[in-house]
C-alpha positions as CSV (number, residue, x, y, z in Angstrom):
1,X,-29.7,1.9,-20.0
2,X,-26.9,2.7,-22.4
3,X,-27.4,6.5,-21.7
4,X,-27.1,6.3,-17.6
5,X,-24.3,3.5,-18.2
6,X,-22.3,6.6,-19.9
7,X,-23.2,9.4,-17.6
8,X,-23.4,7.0,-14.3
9,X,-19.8,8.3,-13.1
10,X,-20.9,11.7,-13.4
11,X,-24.3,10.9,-12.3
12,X,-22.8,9.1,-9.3
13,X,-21.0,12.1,-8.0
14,X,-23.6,14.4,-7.8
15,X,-25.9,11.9,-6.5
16,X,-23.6,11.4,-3.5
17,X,-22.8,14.9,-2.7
18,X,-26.3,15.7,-2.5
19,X,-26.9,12.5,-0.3
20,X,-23.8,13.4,1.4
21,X,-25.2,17.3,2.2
22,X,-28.7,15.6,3.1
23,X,-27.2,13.8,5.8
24,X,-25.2,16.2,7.3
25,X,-27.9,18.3,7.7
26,X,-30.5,15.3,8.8
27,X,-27.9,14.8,11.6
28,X,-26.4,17.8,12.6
29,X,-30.5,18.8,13.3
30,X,-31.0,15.9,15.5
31,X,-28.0,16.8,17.6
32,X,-28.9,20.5,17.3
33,X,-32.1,19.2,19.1
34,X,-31.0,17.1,21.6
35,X,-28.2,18.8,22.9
36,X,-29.0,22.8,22.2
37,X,-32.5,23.3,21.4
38,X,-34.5,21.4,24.2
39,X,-32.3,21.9,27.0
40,X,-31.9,25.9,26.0
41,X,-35.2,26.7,24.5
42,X,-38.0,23.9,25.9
43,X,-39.0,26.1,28.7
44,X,-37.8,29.8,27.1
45,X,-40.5,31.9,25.7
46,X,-42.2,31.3,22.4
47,X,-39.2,32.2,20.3
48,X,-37.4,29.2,21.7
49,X,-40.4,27.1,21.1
50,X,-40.7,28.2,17.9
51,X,-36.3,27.4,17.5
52,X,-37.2,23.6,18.7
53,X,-39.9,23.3,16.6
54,X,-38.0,24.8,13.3
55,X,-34.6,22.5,14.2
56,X,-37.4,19.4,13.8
57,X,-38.5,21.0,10.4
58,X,-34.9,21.1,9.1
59,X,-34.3,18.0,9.9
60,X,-37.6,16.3,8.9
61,X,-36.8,18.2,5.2
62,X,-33.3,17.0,4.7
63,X,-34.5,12.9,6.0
64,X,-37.0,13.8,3.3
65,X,-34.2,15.0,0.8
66,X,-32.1,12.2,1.6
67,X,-34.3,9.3,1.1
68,X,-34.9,10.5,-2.4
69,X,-31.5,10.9,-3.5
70,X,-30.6,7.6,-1.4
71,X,-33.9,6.0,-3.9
72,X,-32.4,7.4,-6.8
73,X,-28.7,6.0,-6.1
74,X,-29.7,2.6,-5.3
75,X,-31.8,2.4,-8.8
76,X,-29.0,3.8,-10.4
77,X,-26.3,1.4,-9.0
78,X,-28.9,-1.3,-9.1
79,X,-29.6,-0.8,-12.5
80,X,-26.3,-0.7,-13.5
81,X,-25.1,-4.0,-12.5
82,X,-28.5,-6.2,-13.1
83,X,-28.1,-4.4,-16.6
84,X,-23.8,-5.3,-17.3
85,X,-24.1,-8.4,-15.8
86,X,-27.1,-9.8,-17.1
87,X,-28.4,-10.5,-13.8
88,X,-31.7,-9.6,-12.2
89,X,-32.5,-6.4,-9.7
90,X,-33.2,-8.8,-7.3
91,X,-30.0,-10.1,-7.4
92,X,-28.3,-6.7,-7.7
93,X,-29.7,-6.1,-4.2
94,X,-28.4,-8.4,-2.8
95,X,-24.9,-7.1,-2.6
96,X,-23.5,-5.2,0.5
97,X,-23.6,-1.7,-0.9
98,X,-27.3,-2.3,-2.0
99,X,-27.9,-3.9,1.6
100,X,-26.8,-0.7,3.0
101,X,-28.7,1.4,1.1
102,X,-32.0,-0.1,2.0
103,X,-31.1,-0.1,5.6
104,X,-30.4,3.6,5.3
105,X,-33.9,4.1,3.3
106,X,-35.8,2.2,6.4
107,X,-34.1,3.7,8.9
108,X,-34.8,7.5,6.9
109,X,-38.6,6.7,6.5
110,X,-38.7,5.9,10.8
111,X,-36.6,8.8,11.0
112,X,-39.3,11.1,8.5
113,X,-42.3,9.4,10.8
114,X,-41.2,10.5,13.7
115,X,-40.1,14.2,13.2
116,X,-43.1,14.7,11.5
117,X,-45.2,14.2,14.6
118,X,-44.6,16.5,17.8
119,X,-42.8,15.1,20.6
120,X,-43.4,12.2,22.2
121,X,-41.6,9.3,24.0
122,X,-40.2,7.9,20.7
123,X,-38.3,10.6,20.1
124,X,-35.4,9.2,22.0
125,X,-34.9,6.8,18.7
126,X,-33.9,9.4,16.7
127,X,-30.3,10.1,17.5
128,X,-30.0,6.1,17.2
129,X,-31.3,6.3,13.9
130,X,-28.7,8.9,12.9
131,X,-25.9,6.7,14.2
132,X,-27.6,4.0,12.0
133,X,-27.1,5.8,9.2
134,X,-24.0,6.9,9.8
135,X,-23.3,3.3,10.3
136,X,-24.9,2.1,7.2
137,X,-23.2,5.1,4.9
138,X,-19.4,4.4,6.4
139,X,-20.1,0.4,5.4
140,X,-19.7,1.6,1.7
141,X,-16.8,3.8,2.1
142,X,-13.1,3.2,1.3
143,X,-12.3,2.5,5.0
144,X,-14.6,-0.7,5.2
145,X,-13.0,-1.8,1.4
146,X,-9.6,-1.9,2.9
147,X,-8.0,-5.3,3.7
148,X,-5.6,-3.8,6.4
149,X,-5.8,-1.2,9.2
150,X,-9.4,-0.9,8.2
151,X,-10.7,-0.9,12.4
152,X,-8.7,2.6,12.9
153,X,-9.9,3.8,9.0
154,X,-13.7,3.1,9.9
155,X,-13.3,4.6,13.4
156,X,-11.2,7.5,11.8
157,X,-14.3,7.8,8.8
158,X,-16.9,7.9,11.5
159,X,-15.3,10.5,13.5
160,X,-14.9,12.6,10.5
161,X,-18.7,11.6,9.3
162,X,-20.2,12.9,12.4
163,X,-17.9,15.9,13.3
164,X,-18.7,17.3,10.0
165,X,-22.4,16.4,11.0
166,X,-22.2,18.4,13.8
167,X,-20.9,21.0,13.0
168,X,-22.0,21.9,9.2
169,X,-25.6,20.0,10.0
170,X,-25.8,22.4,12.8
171,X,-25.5,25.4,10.8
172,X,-29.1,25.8,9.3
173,X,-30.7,25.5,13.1
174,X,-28.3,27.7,14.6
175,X,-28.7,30.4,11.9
176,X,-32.7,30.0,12.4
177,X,-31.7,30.5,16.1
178,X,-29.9,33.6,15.8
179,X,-32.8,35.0,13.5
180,X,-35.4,34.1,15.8
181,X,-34.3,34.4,19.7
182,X,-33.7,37.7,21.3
183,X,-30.7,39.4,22.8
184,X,-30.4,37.6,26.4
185,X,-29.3,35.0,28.4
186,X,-31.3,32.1,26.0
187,X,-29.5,33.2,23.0
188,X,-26.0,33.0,24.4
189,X,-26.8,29.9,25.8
190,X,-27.3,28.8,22.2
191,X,-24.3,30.7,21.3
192,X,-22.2,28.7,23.7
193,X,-22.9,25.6,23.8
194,X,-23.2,25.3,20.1
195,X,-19.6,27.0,19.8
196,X,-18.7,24.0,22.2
197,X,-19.9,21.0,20.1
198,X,-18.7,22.5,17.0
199,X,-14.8,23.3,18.8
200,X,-15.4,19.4,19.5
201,X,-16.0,18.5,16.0
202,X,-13.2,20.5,14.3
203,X,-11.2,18.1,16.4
204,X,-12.7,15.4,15.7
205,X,-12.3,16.3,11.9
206,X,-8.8,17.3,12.6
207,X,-7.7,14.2,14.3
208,X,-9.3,11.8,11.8
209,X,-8.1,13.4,8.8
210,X,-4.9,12.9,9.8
211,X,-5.3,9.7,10.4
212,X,-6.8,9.4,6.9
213,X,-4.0,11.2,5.3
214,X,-1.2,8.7,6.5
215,X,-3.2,5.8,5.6
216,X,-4.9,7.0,2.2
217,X,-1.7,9.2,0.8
218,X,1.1,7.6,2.8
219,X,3.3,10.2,1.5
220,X,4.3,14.0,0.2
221,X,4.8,12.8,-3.2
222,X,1.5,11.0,-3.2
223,X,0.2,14.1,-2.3
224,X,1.0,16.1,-5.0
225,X,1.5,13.5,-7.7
226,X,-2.2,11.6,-7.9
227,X,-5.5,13.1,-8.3
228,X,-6.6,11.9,-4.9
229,X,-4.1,14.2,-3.2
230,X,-5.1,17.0,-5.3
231,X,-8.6,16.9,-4.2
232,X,-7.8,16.0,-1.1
233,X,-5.7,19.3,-0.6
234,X,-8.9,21.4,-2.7
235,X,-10.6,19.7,0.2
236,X,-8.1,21.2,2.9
237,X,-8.0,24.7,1.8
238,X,-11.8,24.9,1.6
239,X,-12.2,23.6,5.2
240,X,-9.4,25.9,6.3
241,X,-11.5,28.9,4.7
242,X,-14.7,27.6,7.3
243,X,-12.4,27.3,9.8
244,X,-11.8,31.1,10.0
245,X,-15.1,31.8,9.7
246,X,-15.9,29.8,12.4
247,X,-13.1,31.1,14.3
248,X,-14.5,34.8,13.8
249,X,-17.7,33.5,14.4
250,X,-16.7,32.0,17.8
251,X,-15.3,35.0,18.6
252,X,-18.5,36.6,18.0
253,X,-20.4,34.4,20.3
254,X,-18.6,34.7,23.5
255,X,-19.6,38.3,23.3
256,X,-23.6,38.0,22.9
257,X,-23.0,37.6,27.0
258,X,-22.2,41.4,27.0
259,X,-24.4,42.5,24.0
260,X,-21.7,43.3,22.2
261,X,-21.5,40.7,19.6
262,X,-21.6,41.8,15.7
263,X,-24.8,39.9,15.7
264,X,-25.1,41.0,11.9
265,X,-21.6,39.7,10.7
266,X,-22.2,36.6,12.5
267,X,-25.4,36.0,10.4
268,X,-23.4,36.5,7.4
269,X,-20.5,34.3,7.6
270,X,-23.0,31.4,9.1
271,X,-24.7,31.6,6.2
272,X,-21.5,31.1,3.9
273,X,-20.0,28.1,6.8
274,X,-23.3,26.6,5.5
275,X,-22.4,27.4,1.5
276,X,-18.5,26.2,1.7
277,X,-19.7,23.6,3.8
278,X,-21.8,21.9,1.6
279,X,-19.3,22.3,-1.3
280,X,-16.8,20.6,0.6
281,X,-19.6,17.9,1.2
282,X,-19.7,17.5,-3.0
283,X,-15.7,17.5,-2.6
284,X,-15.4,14.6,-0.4
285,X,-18.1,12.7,-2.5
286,X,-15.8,13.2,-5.8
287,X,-12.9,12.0,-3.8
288,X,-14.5,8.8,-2.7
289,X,-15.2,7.9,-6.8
290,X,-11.4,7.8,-6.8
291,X,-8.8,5.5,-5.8
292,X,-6.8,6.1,-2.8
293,X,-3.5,7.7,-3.9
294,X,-1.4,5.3,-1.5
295,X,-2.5,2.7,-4.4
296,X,-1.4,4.5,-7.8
297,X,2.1,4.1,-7.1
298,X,2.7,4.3,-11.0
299,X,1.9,7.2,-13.0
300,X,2.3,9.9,-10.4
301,X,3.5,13.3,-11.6
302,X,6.8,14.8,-10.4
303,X,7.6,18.0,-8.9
304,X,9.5,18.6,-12.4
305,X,6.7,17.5,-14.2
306,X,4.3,20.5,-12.3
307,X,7.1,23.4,-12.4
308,X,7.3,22.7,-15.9
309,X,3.3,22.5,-16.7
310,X,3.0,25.6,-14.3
311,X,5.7,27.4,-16.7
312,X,4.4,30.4,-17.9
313,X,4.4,31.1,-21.4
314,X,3.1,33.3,-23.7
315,X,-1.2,32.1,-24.7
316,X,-2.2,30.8,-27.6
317,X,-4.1,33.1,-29.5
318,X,-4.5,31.4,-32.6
319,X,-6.6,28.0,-33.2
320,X,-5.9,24.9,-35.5
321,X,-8.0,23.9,-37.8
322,X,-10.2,21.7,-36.9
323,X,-10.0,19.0,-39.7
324,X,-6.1,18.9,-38.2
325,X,-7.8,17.4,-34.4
326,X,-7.1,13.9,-33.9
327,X,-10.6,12.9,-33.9
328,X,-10.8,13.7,-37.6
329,X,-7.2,12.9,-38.9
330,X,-8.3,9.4,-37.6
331,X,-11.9,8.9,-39.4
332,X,-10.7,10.5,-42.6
333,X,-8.5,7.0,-43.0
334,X,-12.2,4.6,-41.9
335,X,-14.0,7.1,-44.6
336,X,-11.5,6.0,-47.6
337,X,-12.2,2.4,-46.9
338,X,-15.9,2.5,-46.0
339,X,-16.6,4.8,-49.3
340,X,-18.7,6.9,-46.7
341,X,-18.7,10.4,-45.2
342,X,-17.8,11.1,-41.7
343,X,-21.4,11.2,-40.5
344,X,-22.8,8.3,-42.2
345,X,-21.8,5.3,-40.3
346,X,-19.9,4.9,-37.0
347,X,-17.5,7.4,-35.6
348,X,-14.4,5.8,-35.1
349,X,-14.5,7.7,-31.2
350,X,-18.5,6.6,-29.5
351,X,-18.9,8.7,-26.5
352,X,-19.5,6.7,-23.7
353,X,-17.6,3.5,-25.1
354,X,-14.8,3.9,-22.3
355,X,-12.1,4.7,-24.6
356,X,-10.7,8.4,-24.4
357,X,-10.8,10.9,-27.4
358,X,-8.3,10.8,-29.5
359,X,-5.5,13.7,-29.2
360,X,-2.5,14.9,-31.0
361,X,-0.8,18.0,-30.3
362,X,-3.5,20.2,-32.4
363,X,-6.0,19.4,-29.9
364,X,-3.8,20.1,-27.2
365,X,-3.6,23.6,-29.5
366,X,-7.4,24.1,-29.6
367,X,-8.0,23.0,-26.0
368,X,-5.5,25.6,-25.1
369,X,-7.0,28.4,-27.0
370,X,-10.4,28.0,-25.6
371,X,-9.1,28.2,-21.8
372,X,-6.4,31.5,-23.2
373,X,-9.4,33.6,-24.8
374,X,-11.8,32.3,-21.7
375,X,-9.6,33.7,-19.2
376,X,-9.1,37.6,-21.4
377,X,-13.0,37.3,-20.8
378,X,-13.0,36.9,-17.0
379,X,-9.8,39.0,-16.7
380,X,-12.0,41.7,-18.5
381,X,-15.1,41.2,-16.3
382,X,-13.1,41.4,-13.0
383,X,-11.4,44.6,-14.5
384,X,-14.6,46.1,-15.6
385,X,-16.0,45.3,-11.8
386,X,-13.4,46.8,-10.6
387,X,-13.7,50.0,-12.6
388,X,-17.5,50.4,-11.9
389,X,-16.7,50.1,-8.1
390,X,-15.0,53.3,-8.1
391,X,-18.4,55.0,-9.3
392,X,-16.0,56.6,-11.7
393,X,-17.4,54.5,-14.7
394,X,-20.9,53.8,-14.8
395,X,-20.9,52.7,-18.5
396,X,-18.8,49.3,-16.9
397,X,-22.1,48.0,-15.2
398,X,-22.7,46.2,-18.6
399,X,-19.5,44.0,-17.8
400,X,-22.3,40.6,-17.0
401,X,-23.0,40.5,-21.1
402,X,-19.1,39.6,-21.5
403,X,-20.4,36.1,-19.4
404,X,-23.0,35.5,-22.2
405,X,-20.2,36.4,-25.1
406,X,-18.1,33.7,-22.9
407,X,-20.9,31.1,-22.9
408,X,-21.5,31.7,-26.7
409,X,-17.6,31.0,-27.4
410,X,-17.4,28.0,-24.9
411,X,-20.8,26.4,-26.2
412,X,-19.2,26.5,-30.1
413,X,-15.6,25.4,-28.8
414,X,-15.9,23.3,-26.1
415,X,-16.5,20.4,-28.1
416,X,-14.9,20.2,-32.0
417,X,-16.2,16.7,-32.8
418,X,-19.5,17.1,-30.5
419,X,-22.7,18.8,-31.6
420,X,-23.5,21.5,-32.6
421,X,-20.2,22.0,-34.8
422,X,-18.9,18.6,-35.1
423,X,-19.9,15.7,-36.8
424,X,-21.4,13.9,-33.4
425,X,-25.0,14.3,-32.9
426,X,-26.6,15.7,-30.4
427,X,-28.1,12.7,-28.7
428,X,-24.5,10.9,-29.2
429,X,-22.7,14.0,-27.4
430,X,-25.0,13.7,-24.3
431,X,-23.5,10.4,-23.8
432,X,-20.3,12.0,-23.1
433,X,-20.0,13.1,-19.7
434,X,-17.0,16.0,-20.1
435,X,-19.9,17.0,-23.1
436,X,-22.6,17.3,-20.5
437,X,-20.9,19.4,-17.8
438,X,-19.5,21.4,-20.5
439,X,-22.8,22.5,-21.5
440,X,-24.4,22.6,-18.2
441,X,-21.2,25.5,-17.3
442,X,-22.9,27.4,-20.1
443,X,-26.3,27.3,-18.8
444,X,-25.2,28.7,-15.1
445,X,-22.6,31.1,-16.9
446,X,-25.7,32.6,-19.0
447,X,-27.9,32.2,-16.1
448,X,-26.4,34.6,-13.3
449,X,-25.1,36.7,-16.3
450,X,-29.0,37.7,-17.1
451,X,-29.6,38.3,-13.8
452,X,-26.5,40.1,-12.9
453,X,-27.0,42.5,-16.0
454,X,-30.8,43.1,-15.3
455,X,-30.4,44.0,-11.4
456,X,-26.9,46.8,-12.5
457,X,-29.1,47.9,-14.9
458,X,-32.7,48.3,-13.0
459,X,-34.8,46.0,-15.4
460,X,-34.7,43.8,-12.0
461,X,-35.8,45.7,-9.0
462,X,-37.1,42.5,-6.8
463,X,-34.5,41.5,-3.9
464,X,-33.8,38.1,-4.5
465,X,-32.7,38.8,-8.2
466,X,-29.4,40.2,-7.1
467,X,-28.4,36.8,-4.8
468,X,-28.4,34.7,-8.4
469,X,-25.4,36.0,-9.4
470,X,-23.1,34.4,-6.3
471,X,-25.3,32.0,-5.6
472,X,-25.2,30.4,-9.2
473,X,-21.2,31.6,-9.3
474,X,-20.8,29.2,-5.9
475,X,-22.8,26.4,-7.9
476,X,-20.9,26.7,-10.4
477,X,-17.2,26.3,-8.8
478,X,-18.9,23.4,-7.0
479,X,-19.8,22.2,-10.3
480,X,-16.0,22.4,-11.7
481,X,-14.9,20.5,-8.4
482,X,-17.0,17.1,-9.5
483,X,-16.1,18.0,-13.1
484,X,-13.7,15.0,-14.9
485,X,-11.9,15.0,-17.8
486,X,-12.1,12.0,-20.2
487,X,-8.4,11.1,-20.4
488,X,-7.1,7.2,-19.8
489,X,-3.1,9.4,-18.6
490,X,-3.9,9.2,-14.9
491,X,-0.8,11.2,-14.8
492,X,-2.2,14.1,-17.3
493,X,-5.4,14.4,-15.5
494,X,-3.8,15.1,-12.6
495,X,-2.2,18.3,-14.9
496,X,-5.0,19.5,-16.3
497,X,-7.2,19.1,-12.9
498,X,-3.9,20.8,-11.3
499,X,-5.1,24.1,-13.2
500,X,-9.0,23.4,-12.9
501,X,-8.6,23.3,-9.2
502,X,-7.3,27.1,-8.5
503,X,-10.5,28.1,-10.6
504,X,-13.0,26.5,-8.5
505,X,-11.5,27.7,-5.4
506,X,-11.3,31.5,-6.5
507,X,-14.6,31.0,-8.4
508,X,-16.0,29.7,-4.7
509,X,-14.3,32.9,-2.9
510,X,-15.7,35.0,-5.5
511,X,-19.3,34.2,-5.0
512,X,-19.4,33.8,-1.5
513,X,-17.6,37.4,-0.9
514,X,-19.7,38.8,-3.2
515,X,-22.5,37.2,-1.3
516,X,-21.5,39.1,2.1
517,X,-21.1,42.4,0.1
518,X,-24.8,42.0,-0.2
519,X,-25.5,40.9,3.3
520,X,-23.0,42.7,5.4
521,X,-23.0,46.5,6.0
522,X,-20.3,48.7,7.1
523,X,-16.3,48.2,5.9
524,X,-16.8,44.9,5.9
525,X,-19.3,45.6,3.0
526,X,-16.4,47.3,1.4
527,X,-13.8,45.4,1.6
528,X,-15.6,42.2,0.0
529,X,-17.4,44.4,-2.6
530,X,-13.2,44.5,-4.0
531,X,-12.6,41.5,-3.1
532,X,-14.9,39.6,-5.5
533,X,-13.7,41.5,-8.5
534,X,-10.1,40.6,-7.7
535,X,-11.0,37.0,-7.4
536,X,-12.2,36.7,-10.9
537,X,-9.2,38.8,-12.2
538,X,-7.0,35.8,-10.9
539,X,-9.3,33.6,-12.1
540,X,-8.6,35.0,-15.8
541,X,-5.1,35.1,-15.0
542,X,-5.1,31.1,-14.1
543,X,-7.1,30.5,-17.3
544,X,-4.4,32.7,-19.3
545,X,-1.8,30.6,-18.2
546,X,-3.3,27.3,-18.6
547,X,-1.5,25.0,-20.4
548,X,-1.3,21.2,-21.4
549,X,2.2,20.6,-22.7
């Protein structure tokens, strides 16, 4: 209980944006059915049987999907309050987020019964079902918490619930769609009315997002100054980056009447709408763990505060010593009085307690220094990229192995008073959340770099190998999106999250354009094969400049 009690913010994130994606998937298939598939394909030839069919198996595996993540929430969230208030489970349930939850589990298991079986007369339950859980979802979010306005905020939260639906959820059966159907009347058909409902629902997401804006941020400097309206404009930038895909891809589709379409490229960027659109899903679950910024009226940063964090100075290149961090400065006093050594009795910082790490300007120094030499690493992988893309260097396909130097730094550095170089243990680290992501960044960052290294240099000859390398890149700038710092400052989490934020998106363009390199052919192959490279130059740039005073 302790251990998830730690880890449950964390835990909580992840657990949401997966629910979150599951949804929007669950529900963008049932529209996909109703509204494209059976009045398009019911009475096409077998290809558009086999599209109504598949649209049912998509969404019969992500009502799966979601009622397991929805299960493992509500134990979670149940088992955190029956276990800090000394109450029972039963008890625990009975509150109006666990209430909501269970409505969304019954309503997912009717939902999984009835895809699971072929058509039938029942069927017409399941878009009520979806709006049931759309219902049941939007009863736990900020909009139904407010005391004022909160009629427009729910309507406002459920138009942005289901145009995202809509159009995101829709993805996975239209790309199955384009896959499957022949060049002809049926697919454009498809094409079009699929391009309409998803024109409908960037409205949809348009208009209530700025309705949310004025009532959740209120104001420019709220904006810019609190974490929310960080977030929220991470959020922004990532659906603008859909929206031009989708723009292109509309594009695309008014041609498949004349056969012209770039049926290929339209594949392509579908398949990365469905990527950044399920990243933005794991966006807007981080932002509903924080507080509106309308509300944190005190600690906001300035404008002078960011131009004079974004100052660039020259990196630290050398470290403090780490008996000079704050975290042992402070025990060495509780060691003179105790008589005992740092690691035989209690720490005077417990992971997980709720009070932040101690810090004085030397761990400012070290925390600096890691981010300085991470960033000459990625600077010198997108350089090295770079090089072997003009064929003129084939000795700089070795570049991955500088990720696994990377993780091999990070994993002894992220962490001085953590295991395995500080005096924490390792089962007392793992209750520290920042410690967990930390390490699980290492594990993706020596993951893809394996892979990467062993497709550039033949040991990997299977297809699939050479897709871990964005896919786990895309994962991981996801990852750095939910990532949170364990700082009480609301005001300098916002500055360090200010720097954190640039990295995931570039990380994210990176892996996705390296992604179409892959798929696409042509110039457009071209142009994103430099593309990627560049991306992680800036990245190392970013990391060079990071500071935190």
């Amino acid at each position: 209980m302790s251990f998830l009690l730690d880890i449950f913010g964390f835990l909580s994130v992840l657990l949401s944006g997966f629910a979150r994606s599951a949804q929007c998937v669950y529900v963008g298939s049932v529209v996909f059915l109703f509204l494209i598939a059976r009045p398009v394909c019911e009475h096409a030839n077998e290809a558009g049987i086999r599209v109504i069919a598949m649209t049912r198996r998509i969404g019969l595996y992500s009502a799966v999907a979601m009622f397991a993540v929805l299960a493992a929430n509500l134990w979670a969230h149940t088992a955190i309050l029956a276990g800090t208030t000394d109450g029972s489970y039963l008890n625990a349930l009975g509150g109006t987020y666990a209430m909501a939850q269970v409505l969304r589990l019954g309503a997912a298991l009717v939902t999984v019964a009835l895809l699971a079986r072929r058509s039938g007369p029942s069927d017409f339950l399941l878009p009520l079902l979806a709006l049931a859980d759309i219902a049941a979802g939007i009863a736990t979010s900020h909009a139904a918490a407010r005391l004022d306005s909160q009629n427009i905020l729910i309507l406002a939260t459920t138009l942005h619930h289901l145009g995202a639906a809509i159009w995101i959820g829709g993805l996975p059966a239209f790309l199955y769609a384009l896959n499957r159907l022949p060049a002809g009347s049926t697919l454009e058909q498809v094409g079009r009315r699929y391009s309409l409902t998803s024109a409908v629902s960037v409205l949809a997401i348009t208009i209530s997002g700025v309705i949310m804006l004025v009532y959740y941020v209120g104001s420019t400097g709220a904006m810019y100054g609190t974490a929310y309206g960080m977030m929220l404009g991470t959020k922004i930038i990532l659906f603008l980056t859909v929206l031009v895909l989708g723009a292109f891809n509309s594009f695309a589709v008014r041609q498949l009447a004349s056969g012209t379409a770039p049926l290929l490229r339209l594949k392509r960027f579908v398949e990365v709408e469905i990527g950044i659109g399920m990243t933005i899903l794991f966006v807007a679950a981080s932002i509903t763990s924080l507080p509106p910024a309308i509300d944190l009226t005190d600690g906001r940063a300035t404008l002078s505060d960011i131009a004079e964090r974004l100052e660039p100075k020259w990196p630290s290149l050398r470290s403090p010593d780490k008996s000079t961090l704050a975290f042992y400065e402070e025990q060495r006093p509780a060691n003179a009085a105790t008589g005992q050594d740092m690691a035989s009795h209690m720490q005077v910082y417990v992971p997980g307690s709720g009070m932040p790490l101690p810090r004085n300007a030397e761990d400012i120094a070290w925390s600096e220094y890691n981010h300085h030499w991470a960033g000459f690493f990625v600077l010198l992988i997108g350089i090295l990229a770079l090089l072997e893309r003009t064929g003129r260097a084939p000795w700089a396909k070795h570049w991955p192995l500088l990720f696994i130097g990377l993780a091999g730094f990070l994993f002894l550095r992220s962490e001085a008073e953590g295991w395995p170089i500080g005096t924490l243990s390792l089962a007392e680290s793992m209750r520290d959340p920042e410690f967990v992501q930390h390490k699980l960044f290492m594990v993706l960052i020596t993951g893809f770099a394996g892979f990467e290294w062993s497709v550039r240099t033949g040991a990997l000859t299977r297809g699939w190998a050479s897709y871990v390398f964005p896919l786990l890149s895309a994962v991981g700038g996801m990852m750095l999106l939910t990532h949170s710092h364990s700082i009480a400052n609301v005001k300098e989490l916002l500055l360090i999250e200010m720097t954190h934020m640039p990295i995931a998106i570039l990380g994210i363009w990176a892996a996705w354009t390296r992604w179409l390199e892959l798929r696409l052919d042509g110039k457009g192959r071209v142009i994103c094969g430099w593309l990627w490279p560049t991306f992680f130059c800036l990245v190392g740039i970013v990391l060079i400049l990071y500071r935190e005073i």
